[in-house]
C-alpha positions as CSV (number, residue, x, y, z in Angstrom):
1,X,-57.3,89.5,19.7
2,X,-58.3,87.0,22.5
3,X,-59.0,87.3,26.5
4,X,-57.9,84.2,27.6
5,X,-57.5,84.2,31.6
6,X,-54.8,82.0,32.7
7,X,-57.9,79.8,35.0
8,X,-61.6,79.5,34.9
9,X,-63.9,77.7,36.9
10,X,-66.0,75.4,34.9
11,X,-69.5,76.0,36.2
12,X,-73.4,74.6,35.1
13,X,-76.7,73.4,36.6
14,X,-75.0,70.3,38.4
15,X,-73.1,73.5,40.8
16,X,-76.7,75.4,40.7
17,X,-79.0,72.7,41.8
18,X,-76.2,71.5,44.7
19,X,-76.5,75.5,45.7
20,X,-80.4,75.0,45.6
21,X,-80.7,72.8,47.8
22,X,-79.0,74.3,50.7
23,X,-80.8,77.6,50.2
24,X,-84.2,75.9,50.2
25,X,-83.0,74.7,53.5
26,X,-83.7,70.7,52.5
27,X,-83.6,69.6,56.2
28,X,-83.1,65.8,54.6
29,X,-79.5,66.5,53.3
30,X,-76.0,68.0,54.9
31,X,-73.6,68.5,52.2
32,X,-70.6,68.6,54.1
33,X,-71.1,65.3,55.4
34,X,-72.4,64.0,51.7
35,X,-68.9,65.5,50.0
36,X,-66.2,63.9,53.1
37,X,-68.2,60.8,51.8
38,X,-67.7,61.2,48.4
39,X,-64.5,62.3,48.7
40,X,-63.4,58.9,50.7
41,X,-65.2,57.1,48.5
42,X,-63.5,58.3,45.4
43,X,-60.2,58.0,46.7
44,X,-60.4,55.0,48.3
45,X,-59.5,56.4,51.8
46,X,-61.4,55.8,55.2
47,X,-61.9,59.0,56.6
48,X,-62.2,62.5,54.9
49,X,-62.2,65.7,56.9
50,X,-63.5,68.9,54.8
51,X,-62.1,72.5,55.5
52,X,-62.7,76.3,53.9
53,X,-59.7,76.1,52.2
54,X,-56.9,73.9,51.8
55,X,-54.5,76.2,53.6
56,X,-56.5,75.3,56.5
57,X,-56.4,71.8,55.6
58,X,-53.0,71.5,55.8
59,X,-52.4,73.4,59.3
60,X,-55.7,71.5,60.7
61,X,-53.1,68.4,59.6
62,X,-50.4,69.5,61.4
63,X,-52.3,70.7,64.4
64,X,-53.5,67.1,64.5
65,X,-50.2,65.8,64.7
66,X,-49.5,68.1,67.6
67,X,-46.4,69.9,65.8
68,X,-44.4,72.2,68.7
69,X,-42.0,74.8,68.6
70,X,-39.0,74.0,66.8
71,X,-40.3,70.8,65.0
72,X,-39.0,70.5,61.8
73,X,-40.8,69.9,58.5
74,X,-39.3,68.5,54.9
75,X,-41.1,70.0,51.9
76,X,-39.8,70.9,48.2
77,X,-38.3,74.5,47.7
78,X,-40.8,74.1,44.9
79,X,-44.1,74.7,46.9
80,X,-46.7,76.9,46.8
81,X,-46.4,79.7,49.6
82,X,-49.0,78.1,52.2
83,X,-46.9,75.1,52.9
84,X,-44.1,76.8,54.4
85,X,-46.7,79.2,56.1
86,X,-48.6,77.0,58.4
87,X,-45.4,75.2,59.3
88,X,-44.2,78.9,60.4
89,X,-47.6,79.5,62.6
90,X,-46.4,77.0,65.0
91,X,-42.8,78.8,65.5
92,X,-41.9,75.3,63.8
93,X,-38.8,75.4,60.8
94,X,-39.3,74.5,57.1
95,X,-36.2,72.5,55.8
96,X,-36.2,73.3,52.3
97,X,-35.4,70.9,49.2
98,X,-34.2,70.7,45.9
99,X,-36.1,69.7,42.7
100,X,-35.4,67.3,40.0
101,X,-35.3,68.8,37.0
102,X,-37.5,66.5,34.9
103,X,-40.5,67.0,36.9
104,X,-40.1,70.1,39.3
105,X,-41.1,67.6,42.0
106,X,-38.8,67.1,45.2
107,X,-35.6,65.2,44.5
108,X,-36.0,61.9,46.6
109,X,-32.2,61.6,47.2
110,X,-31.8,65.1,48.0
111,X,-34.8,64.2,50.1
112,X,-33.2,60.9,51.7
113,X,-30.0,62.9,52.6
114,X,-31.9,65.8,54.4
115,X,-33.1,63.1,56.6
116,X,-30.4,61.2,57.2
117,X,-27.6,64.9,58.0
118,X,-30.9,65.3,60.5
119,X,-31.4,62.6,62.8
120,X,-33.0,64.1,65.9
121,X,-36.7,64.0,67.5
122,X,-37.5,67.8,66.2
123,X,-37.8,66.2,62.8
124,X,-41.8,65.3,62.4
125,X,-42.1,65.0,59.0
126,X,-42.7,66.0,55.5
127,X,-44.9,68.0,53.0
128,X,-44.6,66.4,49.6
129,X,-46.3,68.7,46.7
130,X,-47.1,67.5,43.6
131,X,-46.0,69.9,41.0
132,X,-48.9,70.3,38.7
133,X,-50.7,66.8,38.7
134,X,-47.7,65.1,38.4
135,X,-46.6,62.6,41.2
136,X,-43.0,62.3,42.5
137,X,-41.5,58.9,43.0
138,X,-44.2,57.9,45.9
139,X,-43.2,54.1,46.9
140,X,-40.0,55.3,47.4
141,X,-40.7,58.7,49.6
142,X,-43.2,56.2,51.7
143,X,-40.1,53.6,52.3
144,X,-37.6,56.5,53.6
145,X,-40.4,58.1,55.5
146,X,-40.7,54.5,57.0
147,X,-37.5,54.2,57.7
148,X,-36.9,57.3,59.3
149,X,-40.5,57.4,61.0
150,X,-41.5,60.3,60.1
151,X,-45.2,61.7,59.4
152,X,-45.7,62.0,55.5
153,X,-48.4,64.4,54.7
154,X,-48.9,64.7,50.7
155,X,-49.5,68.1,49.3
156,X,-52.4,66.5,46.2
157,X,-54.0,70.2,46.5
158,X,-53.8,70.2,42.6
159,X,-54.0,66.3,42.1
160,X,-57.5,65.2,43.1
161,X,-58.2,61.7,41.0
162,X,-54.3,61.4,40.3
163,X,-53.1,57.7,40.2
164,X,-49.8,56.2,41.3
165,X,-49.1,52.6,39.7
166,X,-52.8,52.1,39.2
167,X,-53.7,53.1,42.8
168,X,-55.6,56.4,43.1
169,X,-53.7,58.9,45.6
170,X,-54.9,59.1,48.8
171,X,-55.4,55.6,49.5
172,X,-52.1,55.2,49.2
173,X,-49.0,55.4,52.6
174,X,-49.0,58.9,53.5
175,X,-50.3,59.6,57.0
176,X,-52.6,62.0,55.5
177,X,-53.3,63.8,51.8
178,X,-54.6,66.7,51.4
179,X,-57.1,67.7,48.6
180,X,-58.6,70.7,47.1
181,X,-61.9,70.2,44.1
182,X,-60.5,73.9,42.4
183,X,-56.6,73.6,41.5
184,X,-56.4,77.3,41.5
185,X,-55.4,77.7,44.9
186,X,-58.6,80.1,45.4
187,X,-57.2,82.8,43.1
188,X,-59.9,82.6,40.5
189,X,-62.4,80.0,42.0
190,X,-66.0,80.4,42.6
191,X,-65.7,78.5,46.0
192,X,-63.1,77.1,48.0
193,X,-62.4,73.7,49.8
194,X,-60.0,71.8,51.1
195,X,-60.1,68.7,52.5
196,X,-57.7,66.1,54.5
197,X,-57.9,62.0,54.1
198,X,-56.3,59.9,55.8
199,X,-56.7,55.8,56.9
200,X,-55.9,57.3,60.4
201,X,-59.0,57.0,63.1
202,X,-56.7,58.9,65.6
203,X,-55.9,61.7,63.2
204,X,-59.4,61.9,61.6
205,X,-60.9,62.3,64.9
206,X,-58.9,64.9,66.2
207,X,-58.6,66.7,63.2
208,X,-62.2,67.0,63.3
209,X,-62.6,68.0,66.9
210,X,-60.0,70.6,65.8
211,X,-61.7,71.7,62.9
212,X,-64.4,74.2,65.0
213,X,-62.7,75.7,67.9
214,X,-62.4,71.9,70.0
215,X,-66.4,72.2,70.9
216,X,-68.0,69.3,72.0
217,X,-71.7,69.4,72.9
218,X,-74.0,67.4,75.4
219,X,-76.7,65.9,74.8
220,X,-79.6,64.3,77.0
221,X,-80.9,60.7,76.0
222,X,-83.8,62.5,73.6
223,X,-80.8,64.3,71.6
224,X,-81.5,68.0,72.6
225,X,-79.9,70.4,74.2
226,X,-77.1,70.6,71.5
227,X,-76.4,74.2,73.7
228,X,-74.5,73.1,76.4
229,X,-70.7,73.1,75.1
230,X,-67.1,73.3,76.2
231,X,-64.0,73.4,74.6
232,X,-61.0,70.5,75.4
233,X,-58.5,72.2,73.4
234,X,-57.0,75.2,71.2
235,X,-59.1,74.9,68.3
236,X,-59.5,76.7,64.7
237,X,-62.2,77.7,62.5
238,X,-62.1,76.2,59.6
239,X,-65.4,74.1,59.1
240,X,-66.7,74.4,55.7
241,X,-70.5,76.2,54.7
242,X,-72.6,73.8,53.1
243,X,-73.0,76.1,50.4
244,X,-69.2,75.5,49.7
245,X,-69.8,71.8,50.3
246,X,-72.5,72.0,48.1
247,X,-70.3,73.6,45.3
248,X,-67.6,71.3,45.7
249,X,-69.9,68.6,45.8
250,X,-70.6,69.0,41.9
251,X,-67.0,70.0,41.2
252,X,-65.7,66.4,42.3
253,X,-68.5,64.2,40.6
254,X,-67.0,65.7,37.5
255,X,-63.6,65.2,38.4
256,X,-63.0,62.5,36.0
257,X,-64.3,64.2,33.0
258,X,-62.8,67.5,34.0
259,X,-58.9,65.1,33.9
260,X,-59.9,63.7,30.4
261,X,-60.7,67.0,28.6
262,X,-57.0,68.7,30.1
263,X,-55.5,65.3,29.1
264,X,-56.8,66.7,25.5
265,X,-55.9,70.1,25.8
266,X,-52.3,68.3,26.9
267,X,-52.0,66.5,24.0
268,X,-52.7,69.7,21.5
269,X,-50.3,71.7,23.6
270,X,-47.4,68.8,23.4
271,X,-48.2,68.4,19.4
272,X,-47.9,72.2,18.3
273,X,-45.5,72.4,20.8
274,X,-43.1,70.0,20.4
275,X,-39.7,71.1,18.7
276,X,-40.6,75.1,18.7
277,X,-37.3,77.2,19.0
278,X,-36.7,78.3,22.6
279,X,-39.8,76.3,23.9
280,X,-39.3,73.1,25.8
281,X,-41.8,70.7,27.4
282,X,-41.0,69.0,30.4
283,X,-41.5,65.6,30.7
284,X,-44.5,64.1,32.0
285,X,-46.1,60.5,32.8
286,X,-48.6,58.7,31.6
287,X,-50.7,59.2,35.2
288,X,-50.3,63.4,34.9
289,X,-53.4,65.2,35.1
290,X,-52.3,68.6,34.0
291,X,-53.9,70.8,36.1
292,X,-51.0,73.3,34.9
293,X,-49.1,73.1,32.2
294,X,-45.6,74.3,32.4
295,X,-43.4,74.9,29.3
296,X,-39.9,76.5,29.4
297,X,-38.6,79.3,27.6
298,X,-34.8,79.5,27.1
299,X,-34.2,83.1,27.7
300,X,-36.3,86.2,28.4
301,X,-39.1,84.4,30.2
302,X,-41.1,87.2,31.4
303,X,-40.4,89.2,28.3
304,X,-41.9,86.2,26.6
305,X,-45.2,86.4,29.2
306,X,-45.5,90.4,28.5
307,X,-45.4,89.3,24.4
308,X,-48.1,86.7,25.6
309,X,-50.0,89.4,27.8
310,X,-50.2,91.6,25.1
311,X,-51.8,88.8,22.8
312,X,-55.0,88.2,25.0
313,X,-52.5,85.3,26.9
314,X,-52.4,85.0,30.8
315,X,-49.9,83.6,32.4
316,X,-48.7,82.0,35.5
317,X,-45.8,80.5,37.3
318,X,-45.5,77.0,39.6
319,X,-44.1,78.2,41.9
320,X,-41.1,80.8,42.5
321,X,-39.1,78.7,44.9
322,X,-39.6,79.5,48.8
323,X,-35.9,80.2,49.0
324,X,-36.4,83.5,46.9
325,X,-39.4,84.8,48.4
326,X,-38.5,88.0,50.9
327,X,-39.7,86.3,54.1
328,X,-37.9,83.3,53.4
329,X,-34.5,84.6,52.2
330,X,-34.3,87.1,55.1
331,X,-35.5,84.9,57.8
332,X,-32.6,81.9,57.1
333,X,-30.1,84.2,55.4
334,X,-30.6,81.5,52.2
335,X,-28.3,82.3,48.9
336,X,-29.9,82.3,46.0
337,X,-28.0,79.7,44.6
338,X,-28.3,77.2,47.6
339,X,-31.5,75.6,45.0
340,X,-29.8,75.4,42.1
341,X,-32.2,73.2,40.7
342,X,-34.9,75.2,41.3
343,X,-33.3,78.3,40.4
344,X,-32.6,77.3,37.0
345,X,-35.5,75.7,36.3
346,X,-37.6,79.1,38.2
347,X,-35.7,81.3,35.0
348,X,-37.0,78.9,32.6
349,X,-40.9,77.6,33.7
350,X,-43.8,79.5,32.5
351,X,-47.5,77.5,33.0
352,X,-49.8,78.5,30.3
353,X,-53.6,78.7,30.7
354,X,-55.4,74.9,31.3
355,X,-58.3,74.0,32.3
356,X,-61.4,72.1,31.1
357,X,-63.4,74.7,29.7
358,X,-61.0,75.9,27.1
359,X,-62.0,75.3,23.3
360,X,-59.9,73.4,21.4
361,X,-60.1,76.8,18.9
362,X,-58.5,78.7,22.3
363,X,-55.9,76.0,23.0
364,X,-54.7,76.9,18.6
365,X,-54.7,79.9,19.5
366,X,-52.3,80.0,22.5
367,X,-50.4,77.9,20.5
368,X,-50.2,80.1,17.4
369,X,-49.3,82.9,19.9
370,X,-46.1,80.9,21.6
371,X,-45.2,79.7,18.0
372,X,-45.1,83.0,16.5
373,X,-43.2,84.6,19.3
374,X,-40.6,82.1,19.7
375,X,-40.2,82.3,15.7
376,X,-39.2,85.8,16.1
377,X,-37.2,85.4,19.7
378,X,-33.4,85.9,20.0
C-alpha cells in the first residue's frame, strides 16, 4: 500500500541557496524587498506588499481600507475560514453567498442581488475566493462592484499565475488581490507568505506603514540614527523574515512550471476519471490551475474518504461552507439550508491529493483506488 499525503511542498537547491544567503548574512541583498518585486513583476501589478501569512494579508487589506464597526463585507459561503475571521476582528459582519454549482465559485447574480437588497454606507466591499485555481466570472464582479462602489478585494490565495481572458490576475480591477506562493493554507508548507498587490499608491503605502506596528523612523541627513521612532497609528505585526522571503522567493520563480505539471496530473485525473460510477468531475476552464482537485461522490462521501484513508489516500475538503461552521451558525442563527447550493454541493465535493511533486505512477494509483471503490459502491 501507498502513503500518499493529501499536500507536499516541492522543495530543492533553488529553496536552499535562497536560505543560504540570508544566513550568511549577504549584506548586498534583502529578500523581502527582492520577492514584493518579483511578485509585481510577475503579475503585472504596481505595488506588492509581503506578509507572514496570507491571513494577515487579508486583514492588513482591510485595515488599509479603514473597515469600522458594523461595516459589511460580501464573500462566498464557500471560503476558507480566515476570510470571515478577519472581517469579524474588526466587530464588522460577513454577508454570506451562495455558489454556482459548476464551479463552487460565488454566484455573481446571487452576488448582484445581495448588493442591490443592501444599499447603505456600512457596505464596503467584497472578498471574492477562487475555489481551487479556478476564476469566477471576474469582468462581470468588477462592473457591479463599480456600480455599486464598493472595494473588491480578490481572495487569489490558491491562484498565484492564474489568468483571466489572457490577463494574469492581479493586474486586473480589484482594489487589491491577495497572494500566497504555498496553496496549502500553511497546513503542510515548509514556510508561509502572503502577500497583497494592488495598482493602489494610497493603499500600498498604508498597508505597509500598517504592516509593523505604524513605526516610522528618523533619520539625520547621513542616514543614521534609524532608533529614534514613533508610531502614527494602531498597527500589526505581520512583516515577513527574510528567511521566509527567501523561501518564497524560489517557490514563485517556479510558479509556472509548478501550473504545468498539475495541469498534467489534471489531465490523468480527468481521463481515468471520466465516466466512473458515482464519481463526477466538475467543470473546469481552460485558465484552471488546479491547485486542488475536487471530484464528487454521489453518496457516502466520507465513507468513500475512510475507504481512500485506508488505501494510503489523503484527503481533503474546499471548503465546508461558513454557514455550517459552529461559530458561524450560532452567531447569525443561519439554517442549514439557507446555502443550498453549497450545502449540496458540501455532501458531494471531496479534493484529492495535487500537487507538483506527485509521479505520474502516484496519480495511477489514486486513480486505481477511486476506480475500484466506486466499482464496488452502492
Amino acid at each position: 500500500m501507498r502513503d500518499i499525503p493529501f499536500y507536499q511542498t516541492s522543495v530543492a537547491e533553488e529553496e536552499l541557496d535562497q536560505i543560504k544567503a540570508v544566513l550568511t548574512q549577504d549584506k548586498d541583498t534583502n529578500k523581502v524587498l527582492e520577492l514584493e518585486d518579483n511578485i509585481a513583476n510577475f503579475v503585472g501589478a504596481k505595488y506588492a506588499v509581503a506578509t507572514c501569512n496570507a491571513t494577515s494579508a487579508i486583514h492588513l487589506a482591510l485595515s488599509a481600507i479603514k473597515l469600522k464597526r458594523g461595516d459589511k463585507i460580501l464573500m462566498s459561503v464557500n471560503s476558507f475560514v480566515n476570510v470571515p475571521e478577519v472581517v469579524r476582528h474588526f466587530d464588522a459582519e460577513p454577508i454570506f453567498i451562495d455558489i454556482n454549482t459548476e464551479d463552487m465559485n460565488i454566484d455573481v447574480n446571487k452576488f448582484e442581488k445581495a448588493l442591490a437588497e443592501n444599499k447603505t454606507k456600512k457596505l464596503r466591499g467584497a472578498i471574492i475566493t477562487f475555489v481551487a485555481g479556478q476564476t469566477p466570472d471576474l469582468d462581470r464582479i468588477y462592473d457591479i462592484a463599480k456600480e455599486y462602489g464598493i472595494i473588491l478585494i480578490e481572495d487569489a490565495t490558491c491562484a498565484l499565475g492564474v489568468t483571466y481572458n489572457d490577463e494574469t490576475v492581479g493586474s486586473l480591477r480589484a482594489d487589491m488581490t491577495i497572494f500566497s506562493t504555498n496553496p496549502s493554507n500553511g497546513k503542510y508548507s515548509e514556510s508561509r507568505s502572503g502577500m497583497i498587490v494592488t495598482n493602489n499608491e494610497e493603499i500600498a503605502e498604508r498597508a505597509k506603514l500598517l504592516r509593523t506596528h505604524a513605526i516610522t523612523t528618523t533619520y539625520d541627513d547621513f542616514g543614521n540614527l534609524d532608533y529614534i521612532y514613533d508610531v502614527v497609528d494602531i498597527g500589526h505585526k505581520y512583516d515577513i523574515s527574510e528567511l521566509d522571503a527567501a523561501f518564497s522567493l524560489a517557490q514563485l520563480k517556479k510558479t509556472n512550471k509548478f501550473i504545468k505539471r498539475r495541469k498534467e496530473i489534471a489531465k490523468i485525473y480527468k481521463d481515468r476519471l471520466s465516466d466512473i460510477k458515482h464519481v463526477t468531475i466538475p467543470q473546469h476552464k481552460d485558465e484552471h490551475i488546479f491547485t486542488q482537485f475536487i471530484i464528487k461522490i454521489s453518496r457516502n462521501r466520507d465513507a468513500f474518504a475512510r475507504a481512500l484513508k485506508e488505501r494510503g489516500v489523503a484527503t481533503g475538503l474546499n471548503y465546508i461552507p461558513l454557514h455550517l461552521l459552529s461559530y458561524y451558525k450560532n452567531k447569525y442563527s443561519i439554517k442549514i439550508t439557507a446555502f443550498s447550493s453549497a450545502l449540496t454541493s458540501y455532501q458531494q465535493i471531496l479534493s484529492i491529493p495535487m500537487y507538483p511533486g506527485l509521479t505520474d505512477d502516484e496519480v495511477n494509483y489514486i486513480c486505481d483506488q477511486i476506480i475500484e471503490i466506486a466499482s464496488e459502491w452502492v
